[in-house]
C-alpha positions in Angstrom: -5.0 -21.2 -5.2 -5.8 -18.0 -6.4 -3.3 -15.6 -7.6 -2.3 -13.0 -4.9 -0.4 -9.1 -5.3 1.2 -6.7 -3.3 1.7 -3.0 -4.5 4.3 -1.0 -2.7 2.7 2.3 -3.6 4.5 5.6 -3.5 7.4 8.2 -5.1 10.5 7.2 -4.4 11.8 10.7 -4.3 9.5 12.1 -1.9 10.9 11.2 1.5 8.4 8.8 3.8 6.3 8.6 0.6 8.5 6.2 -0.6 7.9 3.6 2.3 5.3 1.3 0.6 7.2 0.8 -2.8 10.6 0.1 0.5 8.4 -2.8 1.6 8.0 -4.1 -1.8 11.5 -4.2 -2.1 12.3 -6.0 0.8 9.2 -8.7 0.3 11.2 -9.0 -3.2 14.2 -10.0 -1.4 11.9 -13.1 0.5 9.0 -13.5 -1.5 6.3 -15.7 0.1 5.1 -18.5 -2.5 2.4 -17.7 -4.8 2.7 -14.4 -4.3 3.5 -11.3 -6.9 5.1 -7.6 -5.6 5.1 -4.9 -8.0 5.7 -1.0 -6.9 3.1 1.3 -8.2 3.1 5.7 -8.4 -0.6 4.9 -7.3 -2.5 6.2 -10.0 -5.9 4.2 -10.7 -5.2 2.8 -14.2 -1.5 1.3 -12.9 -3.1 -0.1 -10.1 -6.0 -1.5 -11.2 -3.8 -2.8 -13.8 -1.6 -4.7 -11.3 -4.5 -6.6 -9.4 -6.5 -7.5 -12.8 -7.3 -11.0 -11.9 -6.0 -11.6 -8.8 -7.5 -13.5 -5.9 -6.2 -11.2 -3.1 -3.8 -7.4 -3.4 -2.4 -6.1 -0.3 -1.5 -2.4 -0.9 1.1 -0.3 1.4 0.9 3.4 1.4 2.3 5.9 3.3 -0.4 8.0 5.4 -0.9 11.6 6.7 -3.8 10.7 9.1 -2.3 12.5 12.3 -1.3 9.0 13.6 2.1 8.8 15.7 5.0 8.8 12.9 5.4 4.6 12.0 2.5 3.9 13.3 0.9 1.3 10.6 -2.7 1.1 10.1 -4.6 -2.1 8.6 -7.7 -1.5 6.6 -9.7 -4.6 5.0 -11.2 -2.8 1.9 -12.9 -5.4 0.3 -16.6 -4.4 0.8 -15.7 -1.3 3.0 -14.1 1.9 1.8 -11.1 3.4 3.6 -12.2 5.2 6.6 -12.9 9.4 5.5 -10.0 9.9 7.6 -7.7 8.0 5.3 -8.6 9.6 2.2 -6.6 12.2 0.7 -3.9 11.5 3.7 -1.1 10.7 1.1 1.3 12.6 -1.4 -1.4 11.5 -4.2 -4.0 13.8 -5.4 -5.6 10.7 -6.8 -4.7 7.8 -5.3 -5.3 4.2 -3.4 -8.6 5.0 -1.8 -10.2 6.2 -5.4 -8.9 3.2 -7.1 -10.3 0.9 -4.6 -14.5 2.6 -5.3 -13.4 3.3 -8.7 -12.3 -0.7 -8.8 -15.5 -1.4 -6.8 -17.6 0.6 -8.9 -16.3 -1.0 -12.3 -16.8 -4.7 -11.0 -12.9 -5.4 -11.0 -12.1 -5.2 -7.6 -10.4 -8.3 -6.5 -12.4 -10.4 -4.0 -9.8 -9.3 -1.1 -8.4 -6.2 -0.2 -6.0 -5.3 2.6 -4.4 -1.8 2.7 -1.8 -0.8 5.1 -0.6 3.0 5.7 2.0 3.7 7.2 2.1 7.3 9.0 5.0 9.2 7.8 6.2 12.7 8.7 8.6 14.6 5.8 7.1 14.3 2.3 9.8 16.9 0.8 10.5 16.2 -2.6 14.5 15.0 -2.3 14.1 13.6 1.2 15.1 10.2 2.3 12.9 8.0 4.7 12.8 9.2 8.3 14.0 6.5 11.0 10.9 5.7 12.8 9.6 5.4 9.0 12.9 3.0 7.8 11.7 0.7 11.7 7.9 1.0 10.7 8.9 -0.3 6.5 10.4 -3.5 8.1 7.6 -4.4 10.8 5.5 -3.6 8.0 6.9 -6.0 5.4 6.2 -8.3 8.1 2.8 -7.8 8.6 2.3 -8.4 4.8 3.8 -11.5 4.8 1.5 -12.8 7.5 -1.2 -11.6 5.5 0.2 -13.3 2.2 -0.5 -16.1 4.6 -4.4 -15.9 5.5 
């Protein structure tokens, strides 16, 4: 079986920007079998880092796409780039969706790629995670794990 990731992507100190890397943390607390969770700041070299030789990474990000706050979008990435309406949508000026073509472009984009974003609403540095965002980070750690499963 071939080695699989999840990335929690995100800063920590920027309110809902933080939700990925909150999903990492709770998948840390139950980790399915066979499967690695790190938490990433989302640049390009960490991540691509991360999923070097893997089989399968499944990436959570918080979005800005104008979806309903919580609302979680899944994206399969693998021979597809994120939709344009995606791009640029997080707190990253360089982020998940250029690592994914830069990956793709290099050769070292693992076979499988599943991106999730969830929509967030306050992205002030010293913010916590809003509610609907805290709900959305735990039916989102489940959608992972299902995915983990495929």
């Amino acid at each position: 079986m071939s080695r699989t990731v999840v990335i929690g992507v995100g800063n920590p100190m920027r309110g809902d920007d933080a939700a990925g890397r909150q999903v990492a943390r709770l998948l840390a607390k139950g980790c399915p079998a066979g499967v690695t969770i790190h938490e990433s700041t989302g640049t390009p070299d960490s991540l691509m880092d991360l999923w070097k030789d893997a089989g399968a990474a499944v990436l959570v990000d918080a979005s800005q796409s104008g979806n309903q706050p919580g609302d979680i979008e899944r994206f399969d990435v693998s021979t597809e780039p994120l939709p344009t309406s995606y791009l640029h949508c997080s707190t990253h000026a360089f982020g998940v969706a250029e690592a994914v073509e830069l990956a793709r472009s290099l050769g070292t984009l693992p076979p499988r790629v599943i991106v999730f974003g969830i929509e967030g609403i306050s992205f002030e540095h010293g913010a916590e995670l809003s509610d609907e965002i805290e709900e959305a980070v735990h039916r989102a750690a489940d959608l992972v794990k299902a995915e983990c499963q495929k």
